[in-house]
VEXLOZA-684722 format. One record per residue (C-alpha): residue in three letters; x negated, z, y negated. Coordinates in steps of 0.2 Angstrom, whole numbers, padded with zeros to 4 digits, always signed. Example, Ala and Ser with C-alpha at 12.3 -4.5 7.8 and 13.67 -1.06 7.14 Angstrom:
# residues 2
ala-0062+0039+0022 ser-0068+0036+0005 
***
This chain:
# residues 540
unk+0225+0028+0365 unk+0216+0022+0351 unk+0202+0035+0344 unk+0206+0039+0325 unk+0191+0030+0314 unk+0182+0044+0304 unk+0187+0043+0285 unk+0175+0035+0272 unk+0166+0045+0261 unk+0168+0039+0243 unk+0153+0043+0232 unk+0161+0056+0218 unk+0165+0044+0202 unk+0153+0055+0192 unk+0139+0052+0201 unk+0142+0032+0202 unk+0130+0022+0190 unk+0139+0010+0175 unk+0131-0008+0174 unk+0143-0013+0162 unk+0140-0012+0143 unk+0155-0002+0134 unk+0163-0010+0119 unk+0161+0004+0108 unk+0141+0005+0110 unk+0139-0013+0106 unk+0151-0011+0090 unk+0142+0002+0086 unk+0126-0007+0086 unk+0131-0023+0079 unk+0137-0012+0064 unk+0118-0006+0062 unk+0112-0022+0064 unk+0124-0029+0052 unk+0122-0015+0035 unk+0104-0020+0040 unk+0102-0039+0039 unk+0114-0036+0021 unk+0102-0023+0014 unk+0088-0033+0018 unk+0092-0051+0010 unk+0095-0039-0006 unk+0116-0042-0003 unk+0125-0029-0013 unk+0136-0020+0001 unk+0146-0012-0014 unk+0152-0026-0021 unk+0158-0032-0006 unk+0167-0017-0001 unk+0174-0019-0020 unk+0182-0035-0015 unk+0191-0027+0001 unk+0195-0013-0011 unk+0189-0001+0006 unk+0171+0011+0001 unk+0163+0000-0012 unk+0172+0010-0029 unk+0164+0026-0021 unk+0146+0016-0015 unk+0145+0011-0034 unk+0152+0027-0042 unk+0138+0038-0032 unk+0125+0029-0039 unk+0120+0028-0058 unk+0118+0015-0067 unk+0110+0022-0080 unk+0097+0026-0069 unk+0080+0013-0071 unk+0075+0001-0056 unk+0058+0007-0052 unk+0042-0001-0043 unk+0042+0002-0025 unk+0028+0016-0019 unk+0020+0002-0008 unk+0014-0009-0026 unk+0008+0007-0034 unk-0003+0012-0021 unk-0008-0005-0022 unk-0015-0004-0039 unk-0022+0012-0037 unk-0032+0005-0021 unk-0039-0008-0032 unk-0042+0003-0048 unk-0049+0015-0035 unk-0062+0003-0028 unk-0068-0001-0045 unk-0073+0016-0050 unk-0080+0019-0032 unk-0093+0005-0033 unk-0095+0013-0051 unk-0101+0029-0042 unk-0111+0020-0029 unk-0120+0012-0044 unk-0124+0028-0051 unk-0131+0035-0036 unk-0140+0019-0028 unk-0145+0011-0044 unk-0142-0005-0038 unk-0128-0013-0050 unk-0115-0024-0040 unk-0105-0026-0059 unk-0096-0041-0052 unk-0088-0034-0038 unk-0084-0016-0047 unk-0075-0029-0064 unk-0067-0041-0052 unk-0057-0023-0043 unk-0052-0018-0058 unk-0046-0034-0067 unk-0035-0034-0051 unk-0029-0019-0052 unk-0025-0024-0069 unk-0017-0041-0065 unk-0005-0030-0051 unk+0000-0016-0064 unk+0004-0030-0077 unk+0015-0040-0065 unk+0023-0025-0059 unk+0028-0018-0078 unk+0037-0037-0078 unk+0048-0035-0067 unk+0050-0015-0069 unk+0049-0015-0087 unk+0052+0004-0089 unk+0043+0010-0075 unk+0032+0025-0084 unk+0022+0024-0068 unk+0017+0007-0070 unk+0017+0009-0088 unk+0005+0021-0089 unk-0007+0012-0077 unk-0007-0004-0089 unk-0011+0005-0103 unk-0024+0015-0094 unk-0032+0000-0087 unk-0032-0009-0099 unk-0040+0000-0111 unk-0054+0003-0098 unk-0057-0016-0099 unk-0058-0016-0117 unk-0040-0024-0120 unk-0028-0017-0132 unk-0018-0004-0121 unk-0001-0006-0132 unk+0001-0024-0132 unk+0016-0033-0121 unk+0014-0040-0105 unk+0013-0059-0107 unk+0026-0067-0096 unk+0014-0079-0087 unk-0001-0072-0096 unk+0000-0087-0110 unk+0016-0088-0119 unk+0031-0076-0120 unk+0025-0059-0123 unk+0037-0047-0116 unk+0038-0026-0111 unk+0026-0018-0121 unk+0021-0001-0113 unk+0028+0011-0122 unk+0046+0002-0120 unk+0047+0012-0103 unk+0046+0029-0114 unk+0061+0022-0125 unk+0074+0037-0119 unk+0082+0051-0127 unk+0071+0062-0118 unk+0060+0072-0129 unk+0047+0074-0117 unk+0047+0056-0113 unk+0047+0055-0133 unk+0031+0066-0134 unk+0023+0057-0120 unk+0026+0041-0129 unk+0018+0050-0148 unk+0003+0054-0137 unk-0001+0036-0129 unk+0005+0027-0147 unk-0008+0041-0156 unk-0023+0038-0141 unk-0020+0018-0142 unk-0014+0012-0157 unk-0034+0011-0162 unk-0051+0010-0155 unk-0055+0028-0163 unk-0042+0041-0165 unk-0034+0044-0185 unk-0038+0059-0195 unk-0023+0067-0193 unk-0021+0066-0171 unk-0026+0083-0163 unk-0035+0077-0147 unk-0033+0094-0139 unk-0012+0090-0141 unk-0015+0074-0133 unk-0026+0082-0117 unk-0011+0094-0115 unk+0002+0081-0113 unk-0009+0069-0100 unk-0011+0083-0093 unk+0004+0089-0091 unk+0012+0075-0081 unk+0004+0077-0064 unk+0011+0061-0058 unk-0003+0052-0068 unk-0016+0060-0052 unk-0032+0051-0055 unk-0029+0041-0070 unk-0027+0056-0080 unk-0046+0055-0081 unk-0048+0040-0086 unk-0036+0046-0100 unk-0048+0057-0104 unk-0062+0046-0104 unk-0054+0036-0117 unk-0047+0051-0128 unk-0067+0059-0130 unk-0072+0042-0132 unk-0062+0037-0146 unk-0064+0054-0152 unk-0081+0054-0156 unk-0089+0065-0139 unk-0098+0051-0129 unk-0105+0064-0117 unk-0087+0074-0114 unk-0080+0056-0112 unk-0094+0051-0100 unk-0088+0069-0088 unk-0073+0062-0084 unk-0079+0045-0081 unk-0091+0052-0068 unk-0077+0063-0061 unk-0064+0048-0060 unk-0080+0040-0052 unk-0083+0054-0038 unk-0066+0057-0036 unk-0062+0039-0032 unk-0077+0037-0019 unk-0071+0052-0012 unk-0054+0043-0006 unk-0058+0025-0003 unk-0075+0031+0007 unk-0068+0037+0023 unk-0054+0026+0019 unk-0066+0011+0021 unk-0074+0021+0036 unk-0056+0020+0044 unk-0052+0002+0040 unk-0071-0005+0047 unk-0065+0004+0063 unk-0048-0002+0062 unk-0056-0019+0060 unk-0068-0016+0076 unk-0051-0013+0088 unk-0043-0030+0079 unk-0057-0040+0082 unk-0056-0032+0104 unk-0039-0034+0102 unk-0042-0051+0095 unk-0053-0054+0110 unk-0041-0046+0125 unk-0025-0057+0119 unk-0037-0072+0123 unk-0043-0066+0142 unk-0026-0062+0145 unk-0020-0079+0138 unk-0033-0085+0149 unk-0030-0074+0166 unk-0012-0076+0163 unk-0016-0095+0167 unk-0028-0094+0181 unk-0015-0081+0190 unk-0002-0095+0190 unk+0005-0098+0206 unk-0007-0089+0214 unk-0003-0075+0226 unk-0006-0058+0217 unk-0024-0053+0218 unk-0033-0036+0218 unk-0034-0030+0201 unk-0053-0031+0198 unk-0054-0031+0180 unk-0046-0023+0164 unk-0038-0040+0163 unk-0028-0037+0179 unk-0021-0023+0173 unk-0010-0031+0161 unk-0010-0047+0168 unk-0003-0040+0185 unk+0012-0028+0179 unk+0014-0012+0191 unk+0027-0012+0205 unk+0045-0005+0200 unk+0043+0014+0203 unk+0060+0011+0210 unk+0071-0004+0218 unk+0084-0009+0207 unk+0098-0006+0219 unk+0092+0015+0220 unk+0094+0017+0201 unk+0105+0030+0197 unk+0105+0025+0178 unk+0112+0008+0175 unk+0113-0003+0160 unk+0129+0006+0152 unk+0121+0023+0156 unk+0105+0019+0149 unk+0115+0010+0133 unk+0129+0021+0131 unk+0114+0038+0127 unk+0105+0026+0117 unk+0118+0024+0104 unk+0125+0040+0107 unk+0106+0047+0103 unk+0105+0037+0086 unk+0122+0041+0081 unk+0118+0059+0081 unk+0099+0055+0074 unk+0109+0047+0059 unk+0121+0060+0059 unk+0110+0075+0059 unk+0099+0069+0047 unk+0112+0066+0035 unk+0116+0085+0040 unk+0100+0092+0038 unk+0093+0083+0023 unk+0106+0078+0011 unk+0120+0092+0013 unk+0110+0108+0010 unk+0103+0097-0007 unk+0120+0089-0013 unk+0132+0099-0008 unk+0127+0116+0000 unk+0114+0121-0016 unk+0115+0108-0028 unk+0109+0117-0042 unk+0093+0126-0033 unk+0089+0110-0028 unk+0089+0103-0045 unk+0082+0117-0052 unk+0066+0113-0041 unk+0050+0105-0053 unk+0046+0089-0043 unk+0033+0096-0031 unk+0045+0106-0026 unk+0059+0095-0023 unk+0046+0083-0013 unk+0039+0097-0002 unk+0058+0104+0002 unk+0063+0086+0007 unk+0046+0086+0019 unk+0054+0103+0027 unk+0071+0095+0027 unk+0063+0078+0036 unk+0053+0087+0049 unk+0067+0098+0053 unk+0079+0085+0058 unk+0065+0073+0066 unk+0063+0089+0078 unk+0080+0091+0080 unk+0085+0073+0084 unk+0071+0073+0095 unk+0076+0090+0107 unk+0094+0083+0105 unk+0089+0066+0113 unk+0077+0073+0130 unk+0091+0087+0130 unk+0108+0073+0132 unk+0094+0064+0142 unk+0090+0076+0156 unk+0108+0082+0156 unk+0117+0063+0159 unk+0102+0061+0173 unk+0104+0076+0181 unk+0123+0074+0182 unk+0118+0057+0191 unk+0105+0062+0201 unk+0094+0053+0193 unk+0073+0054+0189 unk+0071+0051+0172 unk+0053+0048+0175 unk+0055+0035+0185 unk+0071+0028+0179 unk+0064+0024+0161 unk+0045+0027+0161 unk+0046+0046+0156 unk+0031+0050+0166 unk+0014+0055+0164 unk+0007+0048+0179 unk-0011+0040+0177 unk-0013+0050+0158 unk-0030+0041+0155 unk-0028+0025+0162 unk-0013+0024+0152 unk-0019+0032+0136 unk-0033+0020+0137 unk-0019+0006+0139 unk-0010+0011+0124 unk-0028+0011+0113 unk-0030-0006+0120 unk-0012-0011+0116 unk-0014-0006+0097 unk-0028-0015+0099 unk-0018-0030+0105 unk-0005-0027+0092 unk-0016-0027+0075 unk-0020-0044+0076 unk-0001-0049+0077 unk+0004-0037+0063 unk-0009-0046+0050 unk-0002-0064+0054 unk+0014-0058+0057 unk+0012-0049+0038 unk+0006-0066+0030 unk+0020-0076+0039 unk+0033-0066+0031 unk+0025-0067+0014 unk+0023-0086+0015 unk+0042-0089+0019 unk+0050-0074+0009 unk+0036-0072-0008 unk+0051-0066-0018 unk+0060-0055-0008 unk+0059-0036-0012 unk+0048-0028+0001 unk+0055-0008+0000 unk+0043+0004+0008 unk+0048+0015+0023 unk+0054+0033+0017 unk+0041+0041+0023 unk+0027+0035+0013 unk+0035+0042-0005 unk+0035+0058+0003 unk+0017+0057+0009 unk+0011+0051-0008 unk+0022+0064-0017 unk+0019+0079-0008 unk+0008+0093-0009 unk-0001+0106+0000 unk-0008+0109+0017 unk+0008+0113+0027 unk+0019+0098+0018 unk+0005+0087+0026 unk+0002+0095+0042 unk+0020+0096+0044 unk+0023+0075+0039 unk+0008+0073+0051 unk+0017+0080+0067 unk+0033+0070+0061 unk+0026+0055+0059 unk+0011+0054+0071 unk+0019+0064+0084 unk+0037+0066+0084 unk+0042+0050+0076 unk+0032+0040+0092 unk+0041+0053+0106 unk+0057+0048+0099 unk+0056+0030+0097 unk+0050+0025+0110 unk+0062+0033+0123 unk+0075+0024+0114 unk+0069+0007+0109 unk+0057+0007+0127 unk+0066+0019+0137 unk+0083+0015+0136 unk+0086+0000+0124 unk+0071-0009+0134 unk+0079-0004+0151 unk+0097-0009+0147 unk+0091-0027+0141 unk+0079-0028+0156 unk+0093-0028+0168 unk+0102-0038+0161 unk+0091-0051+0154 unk+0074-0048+0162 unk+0056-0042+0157 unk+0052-0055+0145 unk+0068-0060+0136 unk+0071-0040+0135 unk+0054-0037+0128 unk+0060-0050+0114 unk+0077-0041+0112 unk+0070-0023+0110 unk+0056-0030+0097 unk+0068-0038+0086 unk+0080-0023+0084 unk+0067-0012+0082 unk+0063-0021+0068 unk+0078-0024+0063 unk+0083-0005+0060 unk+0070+0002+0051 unk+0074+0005+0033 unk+0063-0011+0026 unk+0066-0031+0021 unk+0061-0044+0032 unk+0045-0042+0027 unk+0044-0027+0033 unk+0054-0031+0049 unk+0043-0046+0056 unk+0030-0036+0059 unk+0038-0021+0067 unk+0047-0034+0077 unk+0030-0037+0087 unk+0023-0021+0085 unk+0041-0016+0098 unk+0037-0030+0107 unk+0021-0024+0112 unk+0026-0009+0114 unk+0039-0015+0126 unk+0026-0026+0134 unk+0016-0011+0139 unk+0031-0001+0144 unk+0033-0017+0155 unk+0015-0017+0161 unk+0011+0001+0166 unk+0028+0006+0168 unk+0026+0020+0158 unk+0032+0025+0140 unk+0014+0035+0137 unk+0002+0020+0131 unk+0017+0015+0119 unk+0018+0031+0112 unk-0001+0031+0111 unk-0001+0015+0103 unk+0014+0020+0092 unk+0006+0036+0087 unk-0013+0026+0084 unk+0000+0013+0071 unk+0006+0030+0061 unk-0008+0039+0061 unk-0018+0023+0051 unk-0005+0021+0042 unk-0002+0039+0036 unk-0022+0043+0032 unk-0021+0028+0022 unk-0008+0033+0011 unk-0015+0052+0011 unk-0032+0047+0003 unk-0027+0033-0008 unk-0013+0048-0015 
***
């Protein structure tokens, strides 16, 4: 007789891997993709949904259209770097006694030329308007007059039409400006005591409220009260824009290495060509050679649909619980507390409300993360990167890789302002909250979000899990392009904005690639923030 064959063991379905993208994910995802592309080529997604008669009525009933376009954060700051710079140089003057006049007139006729071309196209941006006037009394212009429309013919938006509002303290502001400028000295009848009180009183003026100053003592016949606040707007600007200039010299020093590493790896990349892999003898080798999988494609326990399917899972509860955290307690939960708040206030509740949700977005991902892979039998380090193997060789990658990546950002930067120079550029979200905010624990807390949290989190998603889907599917390099261009493509910016952040993820991919580790992109993602968020933090 025949012996029985032993019965096959069949691997439990739930411990089995899935290569195979689901439908849903990738709707999902093409969605994003999609709201983003209309939103950033300006297309009005209300009035299309008005033609399909489907969410448009209640996309343009939410929004006011009373309420003024205003300039984007990004220009203001802009001009306040270039006013800034002006009455730095000032101060350096003062102190040094050597007097670089050109340099300090040519910042401030720029700033000038930035303000005025901003009040064009925001004609009743108070912001904007108030740095015209400002300015341009500062350079011995008349503050009231209207903005030419190409500086020669076609005067249009005077100043003080941004004030024109049935708001009486837009009103007042308006009588104070109109009593300050309207001549070179201040009439009989103005009380320059009632005119400090209202600069004062608006806060969002910052630094320009002493040059305000300067101008009311000066027309008011006290030179040496006048001269005060000039050397206090000239301290006070030296003040920012010194470690400011500090940072960018240093920034410049990494993009001139990075500058200098893309060539030897160009170069090694070449010479390594067909050749049988080496010893890795130089820093050069190291991203030149990519490390060894940490494990064989056929072990992994995560495939390309695990990986994908947490990925969009993850982002669809990011969205979702910022949406909780941040816009229900304000709009629907405690409207009228919230509105009761004075703008400080509102902007450092919004910080809390921020931070909160970027913490819990972040313990929501590692926790659905850990879970899947441990219901697969999976190493999370090893499956995507999450290790901390090698910590100073691959923080030292990451430095290099920012490095790498600042030289790309710049041309990357110009390209898309060559081939889009009229498209809006809207800044990312969190700079309005940084520039707006106040306090030490707002900023501590914006810090840790932004320079901390925000790298954590992105980069297990776009280079942990988005990266590792397409790699499997598509290989290293087409996957570093993939996970480039939707990182870029999902952040809250134009194409402008996008092109840049396109290579910044590519190189972080690439590194993920390379040391087969998510730490030197989180390094190098945390490095990018960090710059970016001290710049914003002293020129505010």
């Amino acid at each position: 007789m025949l012996e029985p064959e032993p019965p096959v063991e069949v691997e439990p379905q739930a411990g089995r891997r899935t290569d195979q993208l689901s439908s849903w994910s990738l709707i999902v995802l093409g969605v994003v993709v999609v709201i983003q592309l209309l939103s950033q080529f300006d297309i009005n997604i209300a009035r299309i949904g008005e033609r399909f008669h489907v969410v448009g009525k209640m996309v343009s009933s939410a929004a006011s259209e009373d309420q003024p376009v205003r300039a984007d954060v990004k220009d203001i700051l802009d001009i306040d770097a270039e006013a800034k710079s002006a009455y730095a140089w000032s101060y350096i003057v003062t102190k040094t006694g050597r007097r670089p006049q050109d340099l300090q007139s040519e910042a401030l006729a720029r700033a000038l030329e930035d303000a005025e071309d901003q009040l064009q196209t925001y004609k009743s941006d108070r912001a904007v308007a108030r740095r015209v006037m400002i300015l341009r009394a500062e350079d011995g212009e008349q503050p009231l007059m209207a903005v030419s429309a190409d500086r020669k013919h076609g005067a249009i938006a005077p100043p003080l039409g941004a004030f024109d509002s049935a708001n009486a303290r837009q009103e007042q502001e308006a009588a104070a400006w109109r009593a300050l400028f309207s001549y070179r000295h201040l009439q009989a009848d103005a009380n320059p005591e009632e005119i400090a009180r209202v600069i004062k009183s608006h806060e969002s003026i910052g630094w320009y409220t002493n040059l305000a100053l300067h101008q009311l003592w000066l027309r008011a016949g006290q030179p040496a009260r006048a001269r005060q606040y000039l050397a206090n707007a000239n301290r006070s600007a030296f003040e920012s824009m010194a470690p400011l200039m500090l940072m960018y010299a240093l920034v410049l020093l990494v993009g001139l290495a990075g500058v200098t590493m893309l060539v030897g790896l160009a170069v090694r990349a070449l010479l390594l060509r067909g050749l049988p892999e080496p010893a890795r003898e130089s820093i050069f080798d190291e991203f030149a050679m990519p490390l060894p999988d940490p494990i064989p494609p056929i072990d992994r326990k995560l495939g390309a649909g695990d990986l994908f399917n947490i990925f969009v899972v993850c982002m669809v509860l990011f969205v979702a619980i910022s949406f909780a955290v941040e816009y229900i307690p304000a709009k629907i939960l405690f409207p009228q507390a919230f509105a009761a708040l004075n703008s400080h206030a509102k902007i450092n509740a919004l910080v809390a409300m921020v931070s909160s949700s970027q913490v819990l977005s972040t313990i929501v991902a590692l926790v659905i993360l850990l879970v899947y892979a441990r219901k697969k039998g999976a190493s999370v380090g090893r499956e995507i990167g999450l290790s901390f193997d090698q910590p100073l060789k691959n923080v030292g990658a990451g430095v290099i890789g920012w490095g790498i990546s600042l030289p790309l950002i710049y041309a990357a930067s110009s390209l898309a302002l060559r081939l889009f120079p009229s498209l809006p550029d809207p800044s990312n979200p969190a700079i309005p909250l940084t520039t707006q905010s106040t306090g030490l624990l707002a900023h501590v807390s914006l810090f840790i979000t932004i320079c901390i949290l925000a790298p954590i989190f992105e980069e297990i998603m776009f280079r942990g899990l988005f990266y590792q889907t397409a790699r499997a599917k598509l290989g290293p390099w087409p996957a570093i392009v993939l996970s480039g261009v939707v990182f870029g493509l999902v952040h809250p910016v134009s194409i402008v904005g996008s092109l840049p952040l396109m290579l910044l993820g590519g190189v972080f991919a690439w590194l993920a690639e390379t040391r087969k580790s998510l730490l030197p992109g989180m390094v190098a993602h945390s490095l990018q923030n960090t710059m970016s968020f001290l710049s914003m933090l002293f020129l505010s």
